[in-house]
C-alpha positions as CSV (number, residue, x, y, z in Angstrom):
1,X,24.0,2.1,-15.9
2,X,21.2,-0.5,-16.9
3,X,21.5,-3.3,-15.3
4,X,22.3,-6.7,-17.2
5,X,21.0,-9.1,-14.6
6,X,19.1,-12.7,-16.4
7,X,15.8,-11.9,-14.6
8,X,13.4,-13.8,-15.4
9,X,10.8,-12.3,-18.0
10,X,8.2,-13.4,-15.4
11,X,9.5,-10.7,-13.2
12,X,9.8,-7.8,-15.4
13,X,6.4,-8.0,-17.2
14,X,4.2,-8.4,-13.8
15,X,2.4,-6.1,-12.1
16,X,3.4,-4.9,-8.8
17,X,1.7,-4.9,-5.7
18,X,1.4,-2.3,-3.5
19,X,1.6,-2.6,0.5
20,X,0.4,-0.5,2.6
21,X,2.1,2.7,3.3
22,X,4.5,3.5,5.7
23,X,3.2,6.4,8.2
24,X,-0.1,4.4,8.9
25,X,0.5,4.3,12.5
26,X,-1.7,6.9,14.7
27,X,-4.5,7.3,12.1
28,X,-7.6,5.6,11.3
29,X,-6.5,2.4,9.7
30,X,-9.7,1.0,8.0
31,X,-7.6,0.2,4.9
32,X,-6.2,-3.8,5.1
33,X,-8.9,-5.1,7.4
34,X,-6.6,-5.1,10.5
35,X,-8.0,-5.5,14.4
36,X,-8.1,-1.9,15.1
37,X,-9.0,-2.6,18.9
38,X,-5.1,-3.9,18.8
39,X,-4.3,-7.5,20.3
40,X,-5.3,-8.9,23.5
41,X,-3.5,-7.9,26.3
42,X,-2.6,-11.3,27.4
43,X,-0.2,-11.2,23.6
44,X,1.7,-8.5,25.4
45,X,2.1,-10.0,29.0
46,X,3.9,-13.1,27.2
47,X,5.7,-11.5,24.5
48,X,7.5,-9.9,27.8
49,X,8.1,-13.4,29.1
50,X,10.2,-14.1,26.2
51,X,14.6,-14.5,27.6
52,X,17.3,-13.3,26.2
53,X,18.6,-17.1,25.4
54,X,15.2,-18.3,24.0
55,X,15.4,-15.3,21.0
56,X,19.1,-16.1,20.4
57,X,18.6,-19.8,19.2
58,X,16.3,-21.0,16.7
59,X,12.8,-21.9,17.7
60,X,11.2,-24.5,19.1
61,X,7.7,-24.7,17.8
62,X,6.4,-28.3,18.7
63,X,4.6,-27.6,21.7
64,X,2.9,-24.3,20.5
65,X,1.7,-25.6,17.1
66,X,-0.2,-28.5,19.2
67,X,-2.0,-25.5,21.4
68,X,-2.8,-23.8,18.1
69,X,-3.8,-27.3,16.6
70,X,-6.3,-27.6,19.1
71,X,-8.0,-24.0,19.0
72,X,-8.5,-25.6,15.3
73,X,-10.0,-28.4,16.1
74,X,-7.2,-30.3,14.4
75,X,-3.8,-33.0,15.2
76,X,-0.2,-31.2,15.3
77,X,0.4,-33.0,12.1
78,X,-2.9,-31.7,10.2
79,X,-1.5,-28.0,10.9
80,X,1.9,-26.1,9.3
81,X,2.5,-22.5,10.2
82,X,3.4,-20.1,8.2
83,X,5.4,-16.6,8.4
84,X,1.9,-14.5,8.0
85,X,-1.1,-15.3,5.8
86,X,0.4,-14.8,2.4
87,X,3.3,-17.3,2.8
88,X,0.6,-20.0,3.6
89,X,-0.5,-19.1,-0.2
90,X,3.0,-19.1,-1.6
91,X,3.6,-22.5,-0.5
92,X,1.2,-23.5,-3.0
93,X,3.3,-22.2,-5.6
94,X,6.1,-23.9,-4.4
95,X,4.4,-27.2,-3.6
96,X,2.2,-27.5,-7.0
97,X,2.8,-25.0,-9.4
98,X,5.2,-25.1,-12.6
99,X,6.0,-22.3,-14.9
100,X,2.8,-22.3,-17.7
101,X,0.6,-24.3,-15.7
102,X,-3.0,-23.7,-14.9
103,X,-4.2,-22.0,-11.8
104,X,-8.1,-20.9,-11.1
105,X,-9.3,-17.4,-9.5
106,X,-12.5,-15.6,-8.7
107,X,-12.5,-11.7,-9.2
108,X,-12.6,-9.6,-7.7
109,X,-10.2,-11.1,-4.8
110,X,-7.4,-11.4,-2.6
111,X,-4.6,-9.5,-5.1
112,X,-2.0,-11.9,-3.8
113,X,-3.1,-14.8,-5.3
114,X,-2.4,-13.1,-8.9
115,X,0.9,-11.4,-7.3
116,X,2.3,-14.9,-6.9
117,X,0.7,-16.4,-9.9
118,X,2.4,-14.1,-12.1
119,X,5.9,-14.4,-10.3
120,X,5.8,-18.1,-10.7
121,X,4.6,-17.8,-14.3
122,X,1.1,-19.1,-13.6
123,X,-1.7,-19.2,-16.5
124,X,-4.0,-17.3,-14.7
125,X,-7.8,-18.5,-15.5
126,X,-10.5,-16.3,-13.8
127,X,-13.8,-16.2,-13.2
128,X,-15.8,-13.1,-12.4
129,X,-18.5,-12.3,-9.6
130,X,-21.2,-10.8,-11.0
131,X,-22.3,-6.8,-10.7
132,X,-24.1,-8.0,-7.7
133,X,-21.2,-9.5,-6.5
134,X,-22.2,-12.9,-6.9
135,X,-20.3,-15.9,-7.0
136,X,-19.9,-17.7,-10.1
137,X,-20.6,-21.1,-9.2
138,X,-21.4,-22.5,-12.7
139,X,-18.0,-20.9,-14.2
140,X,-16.1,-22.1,-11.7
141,X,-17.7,-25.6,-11.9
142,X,-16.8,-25.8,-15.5
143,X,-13.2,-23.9,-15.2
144,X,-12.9,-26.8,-13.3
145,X,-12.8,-29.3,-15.8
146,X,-9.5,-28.0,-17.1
147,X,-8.5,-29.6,-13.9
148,X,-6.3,-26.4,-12.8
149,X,-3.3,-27.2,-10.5
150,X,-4.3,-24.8,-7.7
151,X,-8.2,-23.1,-7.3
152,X,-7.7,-20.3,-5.0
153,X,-11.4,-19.2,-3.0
154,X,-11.1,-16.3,-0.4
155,X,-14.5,-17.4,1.3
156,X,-15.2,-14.9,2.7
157,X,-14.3,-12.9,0.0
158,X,-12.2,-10.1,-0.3
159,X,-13.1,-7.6,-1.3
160,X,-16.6,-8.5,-2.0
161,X,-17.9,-9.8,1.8
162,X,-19.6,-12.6,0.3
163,X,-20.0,-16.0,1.5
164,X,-20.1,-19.6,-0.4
165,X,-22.0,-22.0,1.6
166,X,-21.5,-25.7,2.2
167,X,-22.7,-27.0,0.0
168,X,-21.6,-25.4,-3.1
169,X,-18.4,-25.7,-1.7
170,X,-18.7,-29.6,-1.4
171,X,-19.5,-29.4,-5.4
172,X,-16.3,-27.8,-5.6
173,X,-14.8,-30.1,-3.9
174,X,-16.5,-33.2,-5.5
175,X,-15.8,-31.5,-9.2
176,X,-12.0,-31.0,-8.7
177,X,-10.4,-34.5,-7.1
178,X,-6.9,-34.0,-9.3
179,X,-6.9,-29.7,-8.3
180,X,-5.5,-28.7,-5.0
181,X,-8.6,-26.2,-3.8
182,X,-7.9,-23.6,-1.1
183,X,-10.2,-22.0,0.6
184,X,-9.0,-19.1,2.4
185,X,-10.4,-18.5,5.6
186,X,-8.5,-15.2,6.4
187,X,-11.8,-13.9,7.7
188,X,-13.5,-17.0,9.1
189,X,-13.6,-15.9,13.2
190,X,-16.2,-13.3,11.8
191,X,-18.2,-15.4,9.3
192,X,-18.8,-18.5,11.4
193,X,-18.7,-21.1,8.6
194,X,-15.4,-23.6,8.1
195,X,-14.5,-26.6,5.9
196,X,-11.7,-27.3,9.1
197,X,-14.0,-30.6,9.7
198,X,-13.8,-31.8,6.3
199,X,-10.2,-32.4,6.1
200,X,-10.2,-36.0,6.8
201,X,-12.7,-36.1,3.9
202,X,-11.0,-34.6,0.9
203,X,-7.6,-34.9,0.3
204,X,-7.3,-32.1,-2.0
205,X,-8.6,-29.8,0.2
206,X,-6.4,-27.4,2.2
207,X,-7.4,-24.5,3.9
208,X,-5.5,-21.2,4.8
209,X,-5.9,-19.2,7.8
210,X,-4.0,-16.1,9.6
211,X,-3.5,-14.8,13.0
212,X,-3.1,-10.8,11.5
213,X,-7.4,-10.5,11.3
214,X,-9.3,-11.3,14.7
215,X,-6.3,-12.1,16.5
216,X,-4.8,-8.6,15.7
217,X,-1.2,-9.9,15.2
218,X,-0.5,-8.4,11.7
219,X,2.8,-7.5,12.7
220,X,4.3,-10.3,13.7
221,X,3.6,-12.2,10.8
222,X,1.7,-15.9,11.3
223,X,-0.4,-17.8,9.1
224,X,-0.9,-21.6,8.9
225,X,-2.3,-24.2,6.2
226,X,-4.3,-26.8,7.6
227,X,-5.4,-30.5,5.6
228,X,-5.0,-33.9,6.2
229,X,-2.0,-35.4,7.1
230,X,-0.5,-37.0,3.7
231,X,-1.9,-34.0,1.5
232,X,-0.2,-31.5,4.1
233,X,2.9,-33.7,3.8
234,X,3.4,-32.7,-0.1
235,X,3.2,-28.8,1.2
236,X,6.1,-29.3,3.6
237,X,8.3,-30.7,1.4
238,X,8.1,-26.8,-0.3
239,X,8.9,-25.0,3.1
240,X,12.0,-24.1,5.1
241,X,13.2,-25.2,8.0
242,X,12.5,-22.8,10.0
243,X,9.5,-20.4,8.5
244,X,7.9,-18.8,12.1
245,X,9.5,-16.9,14.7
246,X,9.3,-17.6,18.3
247,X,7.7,-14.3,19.1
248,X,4.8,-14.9,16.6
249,X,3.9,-18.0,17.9
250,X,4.2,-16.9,21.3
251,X,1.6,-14.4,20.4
252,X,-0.5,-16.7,18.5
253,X,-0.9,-19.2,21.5
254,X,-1.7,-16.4,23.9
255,X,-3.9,-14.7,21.7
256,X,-6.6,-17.8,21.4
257,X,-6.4,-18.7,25.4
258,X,-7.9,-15.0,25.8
259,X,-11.1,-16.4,24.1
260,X,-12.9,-13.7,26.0
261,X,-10.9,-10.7,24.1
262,X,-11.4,-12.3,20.8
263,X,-15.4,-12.8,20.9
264,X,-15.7,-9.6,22.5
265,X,-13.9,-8.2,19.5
266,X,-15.3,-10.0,17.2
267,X,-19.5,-9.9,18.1
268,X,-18.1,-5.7,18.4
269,X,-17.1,-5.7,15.2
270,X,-20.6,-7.7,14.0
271,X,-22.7,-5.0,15.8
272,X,-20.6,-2.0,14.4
273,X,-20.4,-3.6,10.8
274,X,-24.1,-3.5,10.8
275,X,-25.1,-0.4,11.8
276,X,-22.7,1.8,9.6
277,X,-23.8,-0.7,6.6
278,X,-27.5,1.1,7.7
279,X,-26.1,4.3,8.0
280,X,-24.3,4.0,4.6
281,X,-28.1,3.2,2.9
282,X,-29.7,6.1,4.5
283,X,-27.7,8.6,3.3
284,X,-27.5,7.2,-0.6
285,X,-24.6,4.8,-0.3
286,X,-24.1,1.5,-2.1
287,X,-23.2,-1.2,0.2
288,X,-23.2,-4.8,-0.2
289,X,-23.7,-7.6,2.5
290,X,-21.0,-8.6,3.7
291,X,-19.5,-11.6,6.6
292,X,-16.0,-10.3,7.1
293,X,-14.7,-7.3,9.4
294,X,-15.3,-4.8,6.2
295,X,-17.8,-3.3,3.7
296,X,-17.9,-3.1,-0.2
297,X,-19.5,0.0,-1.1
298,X,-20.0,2.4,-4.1
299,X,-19.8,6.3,-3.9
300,X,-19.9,6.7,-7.5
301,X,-18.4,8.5,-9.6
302,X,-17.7,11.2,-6.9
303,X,-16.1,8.7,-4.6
304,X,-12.3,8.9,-5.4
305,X,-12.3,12.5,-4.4
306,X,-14.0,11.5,-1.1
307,X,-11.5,8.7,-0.6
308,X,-8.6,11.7,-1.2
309,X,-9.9,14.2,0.9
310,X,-10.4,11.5,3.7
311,X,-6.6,10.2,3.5
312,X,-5.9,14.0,4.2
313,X,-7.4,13.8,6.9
314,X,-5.8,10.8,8.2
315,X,-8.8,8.1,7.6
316,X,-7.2,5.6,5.5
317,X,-9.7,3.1,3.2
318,X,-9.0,0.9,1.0
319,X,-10.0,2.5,-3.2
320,X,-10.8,-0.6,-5.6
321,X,-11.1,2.0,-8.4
322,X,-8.8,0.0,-10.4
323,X,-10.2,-3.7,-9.4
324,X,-13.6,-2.6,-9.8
325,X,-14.6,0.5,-11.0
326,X,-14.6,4.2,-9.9
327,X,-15.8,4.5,-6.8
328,X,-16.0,1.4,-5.1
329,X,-13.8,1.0,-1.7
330,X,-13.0,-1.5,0.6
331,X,-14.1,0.0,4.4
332,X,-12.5,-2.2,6.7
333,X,-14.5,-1.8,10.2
334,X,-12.9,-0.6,13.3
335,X,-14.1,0.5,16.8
336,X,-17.2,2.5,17.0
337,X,-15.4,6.1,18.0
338,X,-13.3,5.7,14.4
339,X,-16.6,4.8,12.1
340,X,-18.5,7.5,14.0
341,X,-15.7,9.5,13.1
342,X,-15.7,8.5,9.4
343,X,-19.2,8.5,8.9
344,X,-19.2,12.2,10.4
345,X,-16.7,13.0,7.3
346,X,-18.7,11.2,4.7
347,X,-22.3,13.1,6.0
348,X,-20.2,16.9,5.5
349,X,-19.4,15.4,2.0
350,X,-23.0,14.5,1.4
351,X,-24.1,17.6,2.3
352,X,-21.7,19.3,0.0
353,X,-22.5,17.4,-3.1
């Protein structure tokens, strides 16, 4: 029978968003941009520390949220965590965003901004990068104007690579005092560049980051907002009591001591990113620069039959047939034995067609 529930219209008439698919585990994962390497192995030494009493009450996050506070460079109270990277977007919703109001977007992007736009029954505004993959500074400047409630940037960008620098995002900044602008910086550990140090500056700014990318603890679900203090106030009224587990935040904390692991993975992933981005040119192969722990790169029209034949094998990417245009996939960068691997795949298919 049909059902007869009052859902809201909101709900019926948006898109949905698909997560990755179970069975992932054991084969090459260079679909959703996740630490291949796996976590540091200080994570797993204190996860085993954890009692038997301290997961059977509610946690106690003060003291870790001041370690993680400083690996940010920022005061306890400039920093809320999150459960994973995507509720530190959803708060915005919560915290700013009413049912026909205005929010700002860049695509191509981060899908989950427009997932929760639509659920909350957003007016979506968007402005497009350019075939180069170019941000759109002067649209966004203007778009702007309309003085949006929320601007969401993924810098860098996802899934272009691309970077906005400093000082066209102080313009942003400057050009939207009454917009709460996030700048996601899911992907910062690789890119280098921050606005962490401008909090105290702008109050609308606020910035999103996750422990699931360089930290490799995409399991266990932690992500934080961090602004100043009175702006970061207005975000917490919107949250629960209780939105991270002790086991993530465990993790978190151990995984930034081990700042050996986590360079070591990350100036890896710099040197690996660079050389298959070369070995992509010389065989023919679109790719365009990127900052993150991934590639954007065009296979043309042949390239969804690749990206099949690949999956069969068990070498997962990530197709942005449908965000972009046929052909175009998201290679997130793993360890040098699985993009050897995949690059050995995609020469055979070269040679074939």
């Amino acid at each position: 029978m049909k059902t007869k529930l009052p859902v809201r219209r909101a709900i019926l008439e948006r898109k949905t968003y698909e997560p990755p698919a179970e069975g992932r585990e054991g084969k090459i994962r260079l679909d959703f941009n996740e630490n291949t390497a796996g976590c540091s192995p200080g994570v797993l030494r204190a996860l085993s520390k954890l009692t038997a009493k301290q997961i059977a009450m509610y946690p106690e996050v003060l003291k870790g949220t001041a370690k993680l506070a400083r690996y940010f460079g920022v005061a306890p109270e400039e920093l809320l965590l999150t459960n994973g990277g995507d509720d530190a977007l959803r708060v915005f919703f919560d915290a700013f965003v009413d049912a026909g109001s205005h929010i700002l977007i860049c695509e191509p992007t981060f899908p989950m901004y427009r997932y929760y736009g639509e659920i909350y029954g957003a007016r979506i505004d968007v402005c497009s990068y350019n075939p180069q993959m170019g941000f759109p500074l002067q649209d966004v400047l203007i778009a702007l104007q309309k003085q949006p409630r929320v601007f969401f940037l993924a810098n860098p960008n996802n899934p272009t690579g691309t970077l906005v620098l400093l000082p066209d995002l102080r313009r942003i900044l400057e050009a939207a005092p009454r917009t709460a602008v996030v700048f996601d910086e899911a992907y910062a550990e690789y890119s280098g560049l921050t606005t962490i140090p401008w909090i105290r500056r702008y109050a609308n700014l606020f910035i999103a980051r996750t422990f699931s990318k360089a930290a490799g603890l995409a399991s266990l679900r932690l992500g934080g907002v961090i602004a100043r203090r009175d702006s970061l106030d207005l975000v917490r009224r919107a949250m629960p009591p209780y939105p991270i587990n002790v086991a993530a935040l465990t993790a978190a904390v151990a995984a930034v001591q081990d700042r050996k692991t986590m360079g070591r993975h990350i100036r890896e992933i710099l040197k690996t990113r660079k050389r298959f981005a070369e070995q992509l040119k010389a065989v023919g192969v679109q790719v365009f620069p990127s900052v993150g722990n991934f590639l954007l790169a065009n296979f043309g029209p042949g390239g969804p039959a690749l990206f099949a034949k690949l999956e069969r094998k068990g070498i997962l990417l990530r197709e942005r047939t449908k965000a972009i245009a046929p052909g175009f996939v998201r290679i997130g960068i793993g360890t040098r034995k699985e993009m050897e691997t995949l690059l050995r795949e995609i020469l055979r298919w070269r040679q074939r067609n």
